[in-house]
C-alpha positions in Angstrom: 80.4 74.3 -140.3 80.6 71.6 -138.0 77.4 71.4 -135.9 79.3 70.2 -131.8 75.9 69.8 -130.0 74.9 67.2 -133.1 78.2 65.1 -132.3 77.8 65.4 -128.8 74.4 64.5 -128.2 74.9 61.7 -131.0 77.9 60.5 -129.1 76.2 60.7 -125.9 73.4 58.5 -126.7 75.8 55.6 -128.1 77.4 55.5 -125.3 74.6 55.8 -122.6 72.7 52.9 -124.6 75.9 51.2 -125.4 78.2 50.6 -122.5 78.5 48.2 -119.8 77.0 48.8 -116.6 80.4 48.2 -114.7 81.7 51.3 -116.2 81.7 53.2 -113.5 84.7 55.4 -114.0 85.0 55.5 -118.0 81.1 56.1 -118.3 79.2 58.9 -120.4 80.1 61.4 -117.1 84.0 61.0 -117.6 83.6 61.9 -121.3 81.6 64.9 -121.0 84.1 66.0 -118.5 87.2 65.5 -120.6 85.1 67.4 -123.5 84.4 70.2 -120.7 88.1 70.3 -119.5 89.2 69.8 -122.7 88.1 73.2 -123.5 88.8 75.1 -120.2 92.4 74.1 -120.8 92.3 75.2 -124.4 91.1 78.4 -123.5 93.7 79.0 -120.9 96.4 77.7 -123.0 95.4 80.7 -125.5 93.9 78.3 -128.1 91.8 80.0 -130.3 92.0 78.8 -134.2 88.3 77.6 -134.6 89.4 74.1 -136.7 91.5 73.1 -133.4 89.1 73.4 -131.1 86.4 71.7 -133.4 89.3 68.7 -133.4 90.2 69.0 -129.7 86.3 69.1 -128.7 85.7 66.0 -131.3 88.3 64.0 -130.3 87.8 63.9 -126.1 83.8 63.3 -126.7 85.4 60.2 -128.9 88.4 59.0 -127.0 86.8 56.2 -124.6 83.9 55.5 -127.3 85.9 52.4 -128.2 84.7 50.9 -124.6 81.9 50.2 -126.6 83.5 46.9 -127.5 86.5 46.5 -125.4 88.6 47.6 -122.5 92.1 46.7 -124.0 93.3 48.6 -126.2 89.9 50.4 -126.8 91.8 53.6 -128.1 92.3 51.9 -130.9 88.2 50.8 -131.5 88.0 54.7 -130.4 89.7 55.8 -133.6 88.1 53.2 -136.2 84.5 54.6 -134.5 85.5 58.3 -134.8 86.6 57.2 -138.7 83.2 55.6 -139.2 80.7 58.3 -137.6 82.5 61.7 -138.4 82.7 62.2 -141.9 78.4 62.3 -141.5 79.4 65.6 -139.7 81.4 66.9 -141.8 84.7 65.8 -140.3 87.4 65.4 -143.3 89.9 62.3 -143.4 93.0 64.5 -142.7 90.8 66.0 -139.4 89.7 62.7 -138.5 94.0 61.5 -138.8 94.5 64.3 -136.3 91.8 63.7 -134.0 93.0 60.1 -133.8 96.3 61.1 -132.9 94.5 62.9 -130.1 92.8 59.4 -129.2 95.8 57.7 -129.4 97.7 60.0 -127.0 95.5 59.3 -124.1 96.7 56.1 -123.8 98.3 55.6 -120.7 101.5 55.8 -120.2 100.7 59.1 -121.9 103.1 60.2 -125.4 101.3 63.3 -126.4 103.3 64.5 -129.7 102.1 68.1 -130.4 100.4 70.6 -128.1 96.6 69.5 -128.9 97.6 65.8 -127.9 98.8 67.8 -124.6 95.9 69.2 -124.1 93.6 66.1 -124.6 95.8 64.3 -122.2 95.9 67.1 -119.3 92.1 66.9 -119.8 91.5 63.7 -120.1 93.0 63.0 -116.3 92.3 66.6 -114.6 90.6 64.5 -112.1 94.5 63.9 -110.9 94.4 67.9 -109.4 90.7 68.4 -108.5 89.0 68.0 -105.1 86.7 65.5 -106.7 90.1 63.2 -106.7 88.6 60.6 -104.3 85.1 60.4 -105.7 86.4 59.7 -108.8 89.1 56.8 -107.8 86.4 55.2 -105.8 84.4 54.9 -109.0 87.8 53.4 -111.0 88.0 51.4 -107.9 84.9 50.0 -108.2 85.3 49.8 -112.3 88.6 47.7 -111.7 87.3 45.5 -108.8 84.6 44.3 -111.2 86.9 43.5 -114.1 89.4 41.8 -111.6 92.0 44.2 -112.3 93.0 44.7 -108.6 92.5 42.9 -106.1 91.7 45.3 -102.8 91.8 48.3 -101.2 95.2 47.6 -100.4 96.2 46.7 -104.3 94.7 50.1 -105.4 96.7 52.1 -103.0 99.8 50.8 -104.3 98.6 51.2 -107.8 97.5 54.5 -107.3 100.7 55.4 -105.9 102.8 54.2 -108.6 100.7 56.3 -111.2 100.8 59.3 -109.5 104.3 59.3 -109.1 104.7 58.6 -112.9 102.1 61.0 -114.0 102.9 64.6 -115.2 100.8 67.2 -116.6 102.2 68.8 -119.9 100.3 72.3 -120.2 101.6 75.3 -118.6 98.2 75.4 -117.1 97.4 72.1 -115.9 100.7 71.9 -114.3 99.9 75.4 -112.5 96.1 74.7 -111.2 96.2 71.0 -110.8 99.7 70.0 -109.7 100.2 71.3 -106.0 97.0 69.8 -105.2 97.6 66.1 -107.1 101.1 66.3 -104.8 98.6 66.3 -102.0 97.1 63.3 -102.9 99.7 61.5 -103.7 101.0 62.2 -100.4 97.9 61.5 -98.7 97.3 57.7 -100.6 101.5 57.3 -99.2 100.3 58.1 -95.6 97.5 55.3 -95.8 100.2 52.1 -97.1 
């Protein structure tokens, strides 16, 4: 049986010892909350087959370790770390195929191509529909001002515009809680450009 807590807190320590400073958005905090809403959406999308949620939980507390070493692309480095580390708990190759095409989904623009990959996505940018919304863009702000990937206040309006409006939740529940409440945001970023 696949011990969660050992993966967690293994993956947990990496990345607090690992990653750079300037993370402030994709930090060990945004990954234990897409593992946490990860699971809250699984629950309320009725998910209950014990192998899936061992997969689903595996592959959010893996899907940004691949900031490790890099910012582009890093889904990619995700995978190849989730390869290397979880056979030691008792992940198999075909699991470890799946949870990479869990990884994989998250890139953005978002192609999830079954229901888990849904799920992972939803989770992986709940932020989109909470009331913590602004907290957490001022932290990607600040992320994104110190890799010089926009340029002001200004620049990240219009960015964060352009993402809401091509963003879309994929679960039944995600779209339900969070979606009436990301409208409101979007709306509110419009009013400010």
């Amino acid at each position: 049986m696949t011990d969660l807590k050992k993966i967690e807190t293994f993956i947990s320590e990496k990345l607090r010892r690992g990653l750079d400073p300037r993370l402030t958005y994709h930090g060990v905090h945004h990954t234990l909350d897409v593992a946490r809403e990860t699971m809250r959406i699984a629950a309320a999308e009725n998910v209950t087959d014990e192998e899936d949620l061992i997969l689903l939980h595996s592959a959010a507390l893996f899907h940004d370790s691949g900031f490790l070493y890099t910012y582009k692309d890093h889904e990619d480095r995700s995978c190849k770390i989730a390869c290397e580390f979880l056979p030691a708990f008792g992940i198999r190759e075909d699991q470890i195929k799946r949870i990479c095409g869990m990884i994989m989904a998250t890139k953005i623009p978002q192609m999830p191509k079954n229901f888990l990959e849904e799920i992972i996505c939803d989770a992986d940018l709940d932020y989109l529909g909470r009331n913590d919304f602004y907290a957490t863009g001022k932290s990607l702000y600040r992320e994104w001002r110190s890799y010089h990937m926009v340029k002001d206040e200004d620049d990240w309006n219009h960015k964060q515009i352009r993402f809401l409006e091509s963003h879309h939740y994929f679960t039944k529940s995600s779209i339900a809680l969070r979606g009436s409440e990301k409208a409101g945001h979007l709306a509110a970023i419009k009013s400010l450009v």
